[in-house]
N, C-alpha and C positions, 0 to 999 in steps of 0.2 A: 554825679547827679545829672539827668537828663534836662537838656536845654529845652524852653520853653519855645513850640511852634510859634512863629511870629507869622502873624496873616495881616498884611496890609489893605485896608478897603479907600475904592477912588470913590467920589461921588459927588452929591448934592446935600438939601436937606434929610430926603430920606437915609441916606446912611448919614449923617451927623446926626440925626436924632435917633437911632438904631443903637439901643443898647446892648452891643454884641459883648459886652462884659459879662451881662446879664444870663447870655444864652451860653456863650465858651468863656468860662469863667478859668480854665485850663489853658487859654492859650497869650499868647501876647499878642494883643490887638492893637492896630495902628488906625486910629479913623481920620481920612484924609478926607472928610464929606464935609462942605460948606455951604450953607442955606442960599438958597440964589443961585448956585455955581452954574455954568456953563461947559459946554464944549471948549469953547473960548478961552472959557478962565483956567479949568483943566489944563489945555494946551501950556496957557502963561506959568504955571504954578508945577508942574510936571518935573522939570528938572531937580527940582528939590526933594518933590515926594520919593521919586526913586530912588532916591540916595541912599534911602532908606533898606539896609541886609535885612531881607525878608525868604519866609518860605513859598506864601502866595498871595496872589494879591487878586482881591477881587474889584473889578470895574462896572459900575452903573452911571452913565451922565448922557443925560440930552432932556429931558424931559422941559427943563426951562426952557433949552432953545424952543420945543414946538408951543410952550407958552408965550415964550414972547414971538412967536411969528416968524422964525427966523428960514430958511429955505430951506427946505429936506436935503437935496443935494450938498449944501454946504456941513449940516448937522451928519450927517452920513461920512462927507468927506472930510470932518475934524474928528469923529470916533476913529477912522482906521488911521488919521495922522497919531493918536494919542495910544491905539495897540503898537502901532510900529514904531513910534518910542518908548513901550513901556518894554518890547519883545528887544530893543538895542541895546539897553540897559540894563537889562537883569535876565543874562545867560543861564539857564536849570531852574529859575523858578514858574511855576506855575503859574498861568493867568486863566482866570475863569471870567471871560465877559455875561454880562449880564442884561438879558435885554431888557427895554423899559417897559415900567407896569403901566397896566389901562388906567383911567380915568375912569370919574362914576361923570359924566356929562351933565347929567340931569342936575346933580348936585352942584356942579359949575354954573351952571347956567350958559352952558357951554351949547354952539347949533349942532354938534351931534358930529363933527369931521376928526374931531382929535382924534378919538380910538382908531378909525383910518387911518390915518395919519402915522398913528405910531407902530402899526402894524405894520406898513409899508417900512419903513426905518430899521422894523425889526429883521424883517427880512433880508434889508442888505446887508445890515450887522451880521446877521450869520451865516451869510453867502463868504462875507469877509473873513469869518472864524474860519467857516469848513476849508476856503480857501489855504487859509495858512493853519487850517491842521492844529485849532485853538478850542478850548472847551467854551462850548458857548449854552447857556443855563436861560432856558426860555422859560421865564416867570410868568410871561403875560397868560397863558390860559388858567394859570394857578386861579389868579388873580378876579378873573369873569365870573361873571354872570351872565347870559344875555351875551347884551352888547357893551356892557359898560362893569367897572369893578364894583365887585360885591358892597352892597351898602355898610356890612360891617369889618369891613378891611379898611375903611376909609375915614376919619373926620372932617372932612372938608369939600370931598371927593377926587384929591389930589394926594394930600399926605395919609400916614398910614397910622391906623389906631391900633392900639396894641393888639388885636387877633392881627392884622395886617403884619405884625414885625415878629408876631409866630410864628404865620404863615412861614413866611419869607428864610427864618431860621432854621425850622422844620426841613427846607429846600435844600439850605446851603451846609445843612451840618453832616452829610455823606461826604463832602470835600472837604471839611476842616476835621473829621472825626473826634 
C-alpha cells in the first residue's frame, strides 16, 4: 500500500483556517498555522514543527509582523532565520516559500502603505529563495486587483474568504499534485 504524501504547512491565521483537507483530501496534511503568529513566534515554535517526517512543507508568515508595525528589516531578517532552519533540519524535502498576499487597504481602513510594504518584503523573500536555489511561489499578483486584493478574496480585507482559499489552492496543487 502506498504511503500517504505528508505536506507540512508553516503559518499564521490564513493557513490555520485553510482547509487543505478540503482541497488534498489524498494527502496527509500537517497544519502548523496559528491565528496571530508571527515571524517571532515561528522562530520560537520551529524546533518542534520540524520534527515533524514530512515530504514538503510549505511556509507563509510575516504578515502580522507588517500589522503590528514591526521593521521590515527585522521581518525580512526572521523569514530567512526561519528557511535556514527549516533547510538544517529537513535534508531532501522540499520547501516552497510563499510570499505574503496583499491586503484590500481600503477595507482596512488602512493609509494605503501596507501593500508597499509587503511588496518590498516580498522581494527580499525571493532574492533569498533564488539565492539559496528555493521554490519561491509569489501569490501576491494572484491575489490583485489594482493596488489592493480583490474584494472577493477577502472578508475583512486581511483574511481570506473562501474564493480567496480557492484561489490559493488552485496555486499550490501543481506542488502537492
Amino acid at each position: 500500500m502506498d504511503r500517504k504524501k505528508k505536506v507540512l504547512f508553516i503559518g499564521d491565521s490564513l493557513t490555520e483556517w485553510f482547509q487543505l483537507e478540503k482541497y488534498f483530501p489524498d494527502v496527509g496534511i500537517i497544519n502548523e498555522g496559528i491565528a496571530g503568529d508571527t515571524t517571532y513566534g515561528v522562530l520560537e515554535r520551529l524546533d518542534g514543527i520540524i520534527e515533524n517526517q514530512v515530504d514538503m512543507i510549505f511556509l507563509m508568515i510575516g504578515i502580522n509582523d507588517v500589522f503590528n508595525s514591526f521593521q521590515k528589516d527585522d521581518i525580512i531578517e526572521n523569514q530567512e532565520l526561519i528557511i535556514e532552519q527549516v533547510l538544517t533540519h529537513v535534508n531532501g524535502t522540499k520547501v516552497i516559500v510563499q510570499s505574503l498576499l496583499p491586503v484590500n487597504e481600503t477595507m482596512l481602513g488602512s493609509p494605503g502603505y501596507l501593500n508597499k510594504l509587503i511588496r518590498y518584503i516580498n522581494q527580499e523573500l525571493k532574492s533569498h529563495c533564488d539565492a539559496r536555489k528555493l521554490t519561491y511561489l509569489n501569490l501576491f499578483p494572484d491575489f490583485l486587483e489594482g493596488k489592493e486584493m480583490k474584494k472577493e478574496y477577502t472578508t475583512d480585507g486581511g483574511h481570506l474568504s473562501p474564493a480567496g482559499y480557492d484561489l490559493w489552492a488552485e496555486k499550490i496543487r501543481a506542488f502537492i499534485g
